[in-house]
N, C-alpha and C positions, 0 to 999 in steps of 0.2 A: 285488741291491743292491751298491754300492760300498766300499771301501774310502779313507777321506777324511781328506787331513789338512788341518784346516782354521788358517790361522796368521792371527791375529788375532782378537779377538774385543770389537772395542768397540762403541761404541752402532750400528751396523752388521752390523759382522762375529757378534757374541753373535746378534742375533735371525733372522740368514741362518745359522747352524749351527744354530739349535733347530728351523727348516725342513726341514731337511734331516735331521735327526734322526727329524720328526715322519713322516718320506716316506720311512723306513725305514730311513736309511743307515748305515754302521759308521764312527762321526769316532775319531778319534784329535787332541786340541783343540791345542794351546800358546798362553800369550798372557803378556807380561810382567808383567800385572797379574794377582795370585794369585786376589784374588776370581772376575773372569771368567774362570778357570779352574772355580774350584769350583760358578758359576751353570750353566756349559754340563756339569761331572760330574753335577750335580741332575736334569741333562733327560736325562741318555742317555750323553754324551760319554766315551771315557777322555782320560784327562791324562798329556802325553807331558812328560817330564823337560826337554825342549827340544827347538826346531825338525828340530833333526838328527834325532833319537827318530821325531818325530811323523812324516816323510815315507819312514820307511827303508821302509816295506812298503805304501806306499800305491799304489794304483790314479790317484789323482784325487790334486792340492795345489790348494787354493783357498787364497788368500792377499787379505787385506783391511787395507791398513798406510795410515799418514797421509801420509806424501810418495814422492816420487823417492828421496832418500835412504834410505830405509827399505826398500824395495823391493829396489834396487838392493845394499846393504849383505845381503839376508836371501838373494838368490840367486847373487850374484857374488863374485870375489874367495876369496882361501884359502879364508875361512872360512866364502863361501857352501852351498846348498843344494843346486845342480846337481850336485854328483857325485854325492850320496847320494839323490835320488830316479832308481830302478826304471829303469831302460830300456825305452820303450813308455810312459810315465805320463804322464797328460795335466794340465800345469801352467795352471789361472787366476787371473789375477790381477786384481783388483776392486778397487783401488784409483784412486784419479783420480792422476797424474801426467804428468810431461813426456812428451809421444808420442817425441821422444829416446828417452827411459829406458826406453820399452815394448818399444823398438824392439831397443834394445841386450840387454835381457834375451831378447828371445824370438830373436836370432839365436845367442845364446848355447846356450840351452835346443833350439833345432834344432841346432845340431851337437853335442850331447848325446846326438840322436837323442829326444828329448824335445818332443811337442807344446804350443805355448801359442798361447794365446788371451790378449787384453788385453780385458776386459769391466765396465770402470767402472759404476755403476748409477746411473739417477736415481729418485727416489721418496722418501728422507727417511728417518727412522727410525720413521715409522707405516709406512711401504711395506715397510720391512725385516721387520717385525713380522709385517705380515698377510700377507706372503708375493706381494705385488703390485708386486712392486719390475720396471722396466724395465731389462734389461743391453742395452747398448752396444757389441759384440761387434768386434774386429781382431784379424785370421788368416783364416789359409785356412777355406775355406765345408766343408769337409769335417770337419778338426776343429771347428769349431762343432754339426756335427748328431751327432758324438760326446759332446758339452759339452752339448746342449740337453737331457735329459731330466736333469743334475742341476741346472741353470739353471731349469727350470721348476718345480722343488721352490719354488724361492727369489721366485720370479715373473712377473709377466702376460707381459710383453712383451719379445721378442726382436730386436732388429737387429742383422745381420750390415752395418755400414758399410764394411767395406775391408778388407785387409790388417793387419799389423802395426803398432801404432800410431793407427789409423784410430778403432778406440773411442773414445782419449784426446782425437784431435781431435773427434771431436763432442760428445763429455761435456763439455770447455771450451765449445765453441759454446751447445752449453745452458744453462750454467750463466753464462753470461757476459750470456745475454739473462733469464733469470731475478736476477741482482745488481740491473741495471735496472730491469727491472718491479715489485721491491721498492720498491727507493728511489724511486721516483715514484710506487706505491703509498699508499706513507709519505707523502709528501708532497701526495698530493690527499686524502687525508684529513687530516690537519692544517690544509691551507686551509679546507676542509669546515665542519671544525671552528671552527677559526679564527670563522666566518660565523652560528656558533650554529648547524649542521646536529647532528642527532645521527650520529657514528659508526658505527653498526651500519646504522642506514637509510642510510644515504648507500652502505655496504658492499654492502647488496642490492641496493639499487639497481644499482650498478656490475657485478656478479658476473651480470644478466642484461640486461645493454650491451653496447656496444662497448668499453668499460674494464674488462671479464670477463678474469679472467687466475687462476692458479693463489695468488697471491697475496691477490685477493679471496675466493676460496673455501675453500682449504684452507689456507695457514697467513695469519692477516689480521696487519697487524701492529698491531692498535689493541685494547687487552685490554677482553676482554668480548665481544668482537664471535663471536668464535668459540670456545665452548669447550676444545674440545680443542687448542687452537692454543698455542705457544709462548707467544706473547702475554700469554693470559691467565693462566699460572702465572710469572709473573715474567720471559717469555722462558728461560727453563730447557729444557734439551731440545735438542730439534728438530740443526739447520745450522750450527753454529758462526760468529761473525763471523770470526773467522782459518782458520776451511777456504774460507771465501766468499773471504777477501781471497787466498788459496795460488791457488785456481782463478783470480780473476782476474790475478794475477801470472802463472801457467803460460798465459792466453790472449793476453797481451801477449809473451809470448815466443814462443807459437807465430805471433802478428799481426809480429810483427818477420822471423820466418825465414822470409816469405814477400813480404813488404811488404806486409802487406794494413792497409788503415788500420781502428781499431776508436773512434775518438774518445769514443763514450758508455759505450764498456768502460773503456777507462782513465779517466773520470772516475766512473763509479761503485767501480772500483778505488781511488780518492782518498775517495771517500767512507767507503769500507769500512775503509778504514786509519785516517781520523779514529777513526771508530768502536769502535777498536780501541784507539786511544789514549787514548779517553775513558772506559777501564777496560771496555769490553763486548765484548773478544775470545774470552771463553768463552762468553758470552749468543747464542742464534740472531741467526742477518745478520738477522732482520726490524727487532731491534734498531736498527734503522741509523733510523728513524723517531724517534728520542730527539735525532736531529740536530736535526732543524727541528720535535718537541713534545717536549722533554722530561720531561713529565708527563702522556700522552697518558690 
């Protein structure tokens, strides 16, 4: 078993260290917020005084933060991380940000003499939970099959995409075609509805169609329709509208430094940010169906 310092622990990162815990491993936790400190000491975890603390004797640094900046801030710079993790330690970081910033940490972290991987996850915070979560994997293919038996603690499905970076950019690509398929989601159900259809039938209906999409089946955005689904507990939970709207700003930035045209990404990026102004930047992005039914 490993020695693991795992930095971050929010609706994410806490139920990927209790996996990890659960699959034998030695964490050593830090996280800004004191509670999830003391939720992941209740499962297993020790609690390191600070980041510096928590990676001085680790094996593994798995790191799970909100943005570029954060990231960037926890391993570079005076006050970063990289001096003080171990020589030979293999750094991941599971964060979604700018393939820039992955980029620039792990060339960092390699002349360290320090292995990283950039392994963004998709699957949600049920996926984080049951341990089914998909990583997104950029770096070298060798430290990945060094990295994959603590990844697979955490869950199902592994892609090695590319190099350095290379996670970041397909984590954007997914999630940029998942912002879409919400909001149009949302919106053929609201027509549906609109029509006198019920909502939940019109749902099944769809979910074994050609309108089958991740958002018909597993988070719907019409409350009722799916139990467990954001939705139906007030949109509470789940995806953030403001990590949706981060992802789609980070896809138009990566669509920009390439020229690549993304037209239905930046207008669901315009929708997300409505949405966001319309006080439901904490509420999951299914939210975004409050656009066109407010009282679904």
């Amino acid at each position: 078993m490993s020695r693991i310092a795992f930095i971050g622990l929010g609706h994410m990162g806490g139920p990927m260290a209790a996996n990890l815990l659960k699959a034998g491993h030695e964490l050593l936790v830090f996280d800004l917020v004191a509670s999830a400190v003391e939720q992941a000491v209740g499962q297993g975890a020790k609690a390191a005084a600070n980041a510096t603390e928590a990676v001085a004797h680790a094996e593994i640094v798995i790191s799970m933060l909100p943005a570029s900046r954060h990231v960037e801030g926890l391993y570079l710079g005076e006050a970063g991380l990289l001096p003080h993790i171990p020589a030979g330690a293999l750094v991941i970081d599971c964060s979604t940000i700018a393939p820039a910033a992955a980029q620039k940490v792990a060339k960092a972290a390699t002349q360290r003499g320090l292995a990283m991987l950039d392994a963004p996850v998709s699957g949600g915070t049920a996926g984080a939970a049951a341990g089914t979560l998909t990583f997104i994997v950029g770096g070298d293919e060798h430290v990945l099959e060094r990295a994959r038996p603590i990844l697979a603690a955490m869950g199902k499905n592994i892609f090695h995409v590319g190099a350095s970076g290379a996670g970041q950019v397909a984590k954007l690509c997914n999630n940029m075609a998942l912002g879409v398929i919400m909001a149009v989601t949302g919106e053929a159900l609201a027509l549906g509805a609109a029509h006198g259809l019920d909502a939940k039938v019109l749902s099944q209906m769809m979910a074994v169609s050609t309108g089958r999409s991740w958002a018909t089946e597993v988070c719907n955005p019409w409350p009722g329709v799916l139990e467990n689904a954001p939705a139906s507990r007030g949109y509470a939970g789940g995806f953030g509208t403001d990590l949706m709207l981060k992802d789609l700003g980070l896809a138009a930035e990566a669509a920009m430094g390439v020229g690549a045209s993304i037209p239905l990404g930046e207008l669901a990026r315009n929708l997300y940010a409505l949405n966001s102004k319309a006080g439901r930047g904490g509420l999951d992005f299914s939210s975004v169906i409050k656009l066109v039914a407010p009282d679904p």
